[in-house]
Backbone as ProteinMPNN parsed JSONL, in Angstrom:
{"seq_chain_A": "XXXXXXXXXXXXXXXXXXXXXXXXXXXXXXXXXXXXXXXXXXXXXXXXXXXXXXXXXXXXXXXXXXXXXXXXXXXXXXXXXXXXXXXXX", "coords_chain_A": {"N_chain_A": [[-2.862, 15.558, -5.749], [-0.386, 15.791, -6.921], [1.121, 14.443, -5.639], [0.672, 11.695, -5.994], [1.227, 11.814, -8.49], [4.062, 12.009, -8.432], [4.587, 9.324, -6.983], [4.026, 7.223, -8.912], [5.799, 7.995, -11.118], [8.107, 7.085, -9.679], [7.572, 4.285, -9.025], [7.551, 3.463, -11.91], [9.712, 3.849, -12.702], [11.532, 1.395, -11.252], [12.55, -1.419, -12.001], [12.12, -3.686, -11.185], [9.387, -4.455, -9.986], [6.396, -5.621, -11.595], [3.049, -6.676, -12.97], [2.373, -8.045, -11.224], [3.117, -8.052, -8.667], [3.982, -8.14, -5.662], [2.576, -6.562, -2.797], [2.797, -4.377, -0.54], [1.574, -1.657, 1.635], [2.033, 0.239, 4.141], [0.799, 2.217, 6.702], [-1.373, 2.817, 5.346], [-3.704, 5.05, 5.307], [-6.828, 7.213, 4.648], [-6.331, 5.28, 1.791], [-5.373, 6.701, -0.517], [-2.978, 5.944, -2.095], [-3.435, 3.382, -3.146], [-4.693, 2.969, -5.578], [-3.169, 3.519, -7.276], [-0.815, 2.017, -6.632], [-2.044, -0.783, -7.453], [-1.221, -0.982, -9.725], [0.371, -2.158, -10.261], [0.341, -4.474, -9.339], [-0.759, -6.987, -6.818], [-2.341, -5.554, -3.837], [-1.746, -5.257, -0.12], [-2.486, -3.38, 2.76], [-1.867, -1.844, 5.699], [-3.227, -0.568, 8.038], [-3.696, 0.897, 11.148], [-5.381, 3.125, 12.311], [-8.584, 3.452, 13.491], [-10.739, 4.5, 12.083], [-10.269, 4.922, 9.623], [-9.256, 2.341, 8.896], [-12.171, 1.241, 8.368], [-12.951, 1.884, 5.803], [-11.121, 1.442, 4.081], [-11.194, -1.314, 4.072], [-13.765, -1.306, 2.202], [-12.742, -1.179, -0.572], [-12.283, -2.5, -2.929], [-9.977, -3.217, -4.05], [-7.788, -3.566, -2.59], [-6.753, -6.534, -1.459], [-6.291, -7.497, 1.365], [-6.471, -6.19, 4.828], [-4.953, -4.707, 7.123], [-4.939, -4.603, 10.853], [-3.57, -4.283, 12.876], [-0.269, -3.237, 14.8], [2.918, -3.011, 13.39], [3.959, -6.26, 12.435], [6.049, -8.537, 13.832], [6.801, -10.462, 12.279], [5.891, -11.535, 9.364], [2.665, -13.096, 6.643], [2.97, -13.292, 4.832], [5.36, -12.507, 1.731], [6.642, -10.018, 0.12], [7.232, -8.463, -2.789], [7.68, -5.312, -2.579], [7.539, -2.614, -0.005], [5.618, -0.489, 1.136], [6.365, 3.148, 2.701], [4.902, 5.563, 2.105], [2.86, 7.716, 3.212], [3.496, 7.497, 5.995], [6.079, 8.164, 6.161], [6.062, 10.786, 5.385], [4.857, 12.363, 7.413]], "CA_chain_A": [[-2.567, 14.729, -6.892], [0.893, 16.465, -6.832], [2.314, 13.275, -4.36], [0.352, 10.292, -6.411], [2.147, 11.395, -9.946], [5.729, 11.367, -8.165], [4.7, 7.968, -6.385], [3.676, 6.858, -9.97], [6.996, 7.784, -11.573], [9.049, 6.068, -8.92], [7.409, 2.941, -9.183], [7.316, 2.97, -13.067], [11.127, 3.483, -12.891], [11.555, 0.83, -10.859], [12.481, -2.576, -12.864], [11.65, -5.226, -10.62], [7.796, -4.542, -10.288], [5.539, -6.056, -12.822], [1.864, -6.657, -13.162], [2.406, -9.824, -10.656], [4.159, -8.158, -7.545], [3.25, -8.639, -4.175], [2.922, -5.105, -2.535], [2.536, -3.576, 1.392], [1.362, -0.143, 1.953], [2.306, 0.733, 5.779], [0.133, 3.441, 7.042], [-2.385, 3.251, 4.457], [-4.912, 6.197, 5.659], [-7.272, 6.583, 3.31], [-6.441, 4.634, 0.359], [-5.082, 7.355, -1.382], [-2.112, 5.146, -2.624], [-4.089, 2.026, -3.292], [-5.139, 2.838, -7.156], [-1.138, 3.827, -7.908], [0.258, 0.666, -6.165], [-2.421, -2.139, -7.691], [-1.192, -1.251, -11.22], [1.609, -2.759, -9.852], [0.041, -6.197, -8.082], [-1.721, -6.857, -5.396], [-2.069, -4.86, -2.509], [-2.081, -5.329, 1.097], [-2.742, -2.67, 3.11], [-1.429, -2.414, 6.903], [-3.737, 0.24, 8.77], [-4.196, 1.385, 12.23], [-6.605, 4.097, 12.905], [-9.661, 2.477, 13.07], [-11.443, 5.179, 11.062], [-9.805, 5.019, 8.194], [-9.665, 1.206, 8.214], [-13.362, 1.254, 7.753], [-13.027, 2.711, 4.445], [-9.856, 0.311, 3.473], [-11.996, -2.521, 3.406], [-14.72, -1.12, 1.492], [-11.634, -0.387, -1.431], [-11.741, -3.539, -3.804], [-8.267, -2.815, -4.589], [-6.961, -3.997, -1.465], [-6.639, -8.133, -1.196], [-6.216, -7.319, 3.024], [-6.621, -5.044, 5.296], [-4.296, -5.199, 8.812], [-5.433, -3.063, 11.266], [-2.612, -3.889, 14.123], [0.719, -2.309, 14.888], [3.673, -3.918, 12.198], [4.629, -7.585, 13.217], [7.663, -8.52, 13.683], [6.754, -11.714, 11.289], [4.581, -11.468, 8.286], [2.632, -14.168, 6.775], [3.117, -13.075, 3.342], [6.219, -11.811, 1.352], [6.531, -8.747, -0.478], [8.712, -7.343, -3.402], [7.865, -3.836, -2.325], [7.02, -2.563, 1.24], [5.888, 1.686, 1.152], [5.524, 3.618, 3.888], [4.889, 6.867, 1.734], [2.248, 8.575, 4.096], [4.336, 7.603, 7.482], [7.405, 8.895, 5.991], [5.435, 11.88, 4.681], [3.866, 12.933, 8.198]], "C_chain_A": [[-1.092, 14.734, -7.266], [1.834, 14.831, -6.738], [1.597, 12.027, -5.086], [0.927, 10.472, -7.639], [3.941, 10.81, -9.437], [6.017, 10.173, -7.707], [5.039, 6.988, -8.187], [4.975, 6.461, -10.656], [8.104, 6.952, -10.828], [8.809, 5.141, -9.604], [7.35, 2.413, -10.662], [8.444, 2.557, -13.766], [12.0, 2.053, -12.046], [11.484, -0.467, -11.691], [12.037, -3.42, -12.805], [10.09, -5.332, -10.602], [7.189, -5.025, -11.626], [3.652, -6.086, -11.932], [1.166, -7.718, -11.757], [2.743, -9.297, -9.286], [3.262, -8.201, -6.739], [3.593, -6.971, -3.258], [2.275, -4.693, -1.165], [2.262, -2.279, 0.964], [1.352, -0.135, 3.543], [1.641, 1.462, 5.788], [-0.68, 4.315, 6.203], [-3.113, 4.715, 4.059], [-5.775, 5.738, 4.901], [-7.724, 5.603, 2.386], [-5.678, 5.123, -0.925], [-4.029, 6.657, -2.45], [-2.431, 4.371, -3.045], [-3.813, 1.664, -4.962], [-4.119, 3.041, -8.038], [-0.982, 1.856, -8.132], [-0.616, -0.455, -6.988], [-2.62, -2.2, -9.426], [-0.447, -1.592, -11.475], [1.777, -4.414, -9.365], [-0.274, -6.195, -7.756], [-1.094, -6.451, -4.307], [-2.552, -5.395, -1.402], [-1.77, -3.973, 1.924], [-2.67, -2.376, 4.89], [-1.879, -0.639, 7.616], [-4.06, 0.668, 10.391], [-5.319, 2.193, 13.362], [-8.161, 3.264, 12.429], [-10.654, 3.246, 12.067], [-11.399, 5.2, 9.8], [-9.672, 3.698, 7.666], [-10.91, 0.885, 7.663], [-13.124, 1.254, 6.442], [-11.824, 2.08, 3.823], [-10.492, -0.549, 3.226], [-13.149, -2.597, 3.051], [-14.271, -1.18, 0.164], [-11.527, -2.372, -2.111], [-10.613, -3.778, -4.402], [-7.27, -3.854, -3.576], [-7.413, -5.651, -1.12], [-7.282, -8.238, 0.378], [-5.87, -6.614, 3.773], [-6.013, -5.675, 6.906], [-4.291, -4.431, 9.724], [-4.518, -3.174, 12.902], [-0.901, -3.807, 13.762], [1.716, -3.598, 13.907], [3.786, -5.271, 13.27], [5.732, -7.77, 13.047], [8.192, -10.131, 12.566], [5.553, -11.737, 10.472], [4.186, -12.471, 7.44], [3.105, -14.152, 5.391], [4.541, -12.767, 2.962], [5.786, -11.119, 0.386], [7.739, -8.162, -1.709], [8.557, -6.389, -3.342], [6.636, -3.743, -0.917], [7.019, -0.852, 0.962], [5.342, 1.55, 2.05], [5.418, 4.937, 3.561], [4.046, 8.009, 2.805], [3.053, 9.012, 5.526], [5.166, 8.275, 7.407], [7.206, 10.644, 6.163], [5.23, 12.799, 6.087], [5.192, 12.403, 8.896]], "O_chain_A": [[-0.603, 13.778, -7.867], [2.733, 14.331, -7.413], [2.11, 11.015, -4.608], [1.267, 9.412, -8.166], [4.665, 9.875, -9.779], [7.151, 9.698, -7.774], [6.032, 6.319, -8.47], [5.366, 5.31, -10.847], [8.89, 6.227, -11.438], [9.439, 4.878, -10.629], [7.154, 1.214, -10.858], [8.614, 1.738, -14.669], [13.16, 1.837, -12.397], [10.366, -0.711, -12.145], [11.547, -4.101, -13.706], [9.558, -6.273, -11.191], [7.695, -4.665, -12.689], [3.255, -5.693, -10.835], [0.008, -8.001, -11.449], [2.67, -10.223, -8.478], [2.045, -8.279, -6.91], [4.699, -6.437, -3.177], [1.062, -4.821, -1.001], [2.745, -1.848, -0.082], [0.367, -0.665, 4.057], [1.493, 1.838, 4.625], [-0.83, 5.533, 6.116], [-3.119, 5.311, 2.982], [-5.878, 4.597, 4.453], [-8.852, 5.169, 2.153], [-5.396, 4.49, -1.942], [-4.264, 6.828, -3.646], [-1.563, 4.129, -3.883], [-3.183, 0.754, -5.5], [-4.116, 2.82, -9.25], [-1.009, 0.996, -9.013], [0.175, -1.328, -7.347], [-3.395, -2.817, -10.158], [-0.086, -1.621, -12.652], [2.717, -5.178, -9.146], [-0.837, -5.101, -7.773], [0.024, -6.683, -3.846], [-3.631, -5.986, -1.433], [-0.67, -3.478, 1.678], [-3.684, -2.821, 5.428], [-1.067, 0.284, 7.679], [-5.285, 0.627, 10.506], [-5.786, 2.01, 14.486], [-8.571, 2.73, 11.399], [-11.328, 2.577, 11.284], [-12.3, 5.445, 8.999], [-9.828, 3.485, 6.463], [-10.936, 0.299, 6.581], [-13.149, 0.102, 6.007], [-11.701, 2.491, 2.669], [-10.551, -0.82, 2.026], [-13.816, -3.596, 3.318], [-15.216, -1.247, -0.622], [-10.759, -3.229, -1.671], [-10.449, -4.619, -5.285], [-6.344, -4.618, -3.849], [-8.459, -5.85, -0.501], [-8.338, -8.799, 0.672], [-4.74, -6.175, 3.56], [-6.401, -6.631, 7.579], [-3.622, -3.41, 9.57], [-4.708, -2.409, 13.847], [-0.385, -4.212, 12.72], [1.359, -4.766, 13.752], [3.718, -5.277, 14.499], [6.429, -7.24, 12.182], [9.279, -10.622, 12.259], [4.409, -11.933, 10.884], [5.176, -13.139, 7.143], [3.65, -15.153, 4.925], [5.216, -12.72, 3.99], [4.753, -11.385, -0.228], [8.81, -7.597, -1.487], [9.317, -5.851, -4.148], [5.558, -4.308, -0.731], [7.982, -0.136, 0.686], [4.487, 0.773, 2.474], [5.744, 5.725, 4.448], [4.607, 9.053, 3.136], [3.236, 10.119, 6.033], [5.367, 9.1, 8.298], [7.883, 11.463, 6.784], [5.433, 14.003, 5.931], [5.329, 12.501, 10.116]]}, "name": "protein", "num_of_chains": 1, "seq": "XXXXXXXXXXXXXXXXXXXXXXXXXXXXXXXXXXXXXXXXXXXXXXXXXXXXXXXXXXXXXXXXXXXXXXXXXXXXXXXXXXXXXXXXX"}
């Protein structure tokens, strides 16, 4: 719970976010991040392991769930892209 308050405070200090933003999570896992980031906007959610996508798109939180490697063209835009777990590991 330690690593979802300090996500929390980032993003609360953060000016540009509002209620409205458009938001990526890279290397989802989990979900664990999900219920932070979509008090922020809507989430999209960009997963890999197929195990853990399961369980991403069970997560009403998450708009869409992308379960192959980044693209090099996305269809959407984003005012915030995290890759807190990837970074993390």
């Amino acid at each position: 719970m330690k690593g979802e308050r300090v996500i929390l405070k980032i993003l609360q200090r953060t000016e540009f976010l509002t209620k409205t933003s458009e938001i990526l999570e890279i290397g989802a896992g989990m979900g664990q991040n999900i219920q932070i980031l979509s008090k922020f906007g809507g989430v999209d959610a960009l997963e890999i392991n197929p195990y853990t996508v399961e369980s991403l798109n069970d997560m009403p939180s998450i708009r869409n769930v992308m379960d192959k490697p980044i693209l090099s063209h996305l269809n959407n835009k984003y005012d915030i892209i995290c890759a807190f777990d990837v970074i993390e590991h």
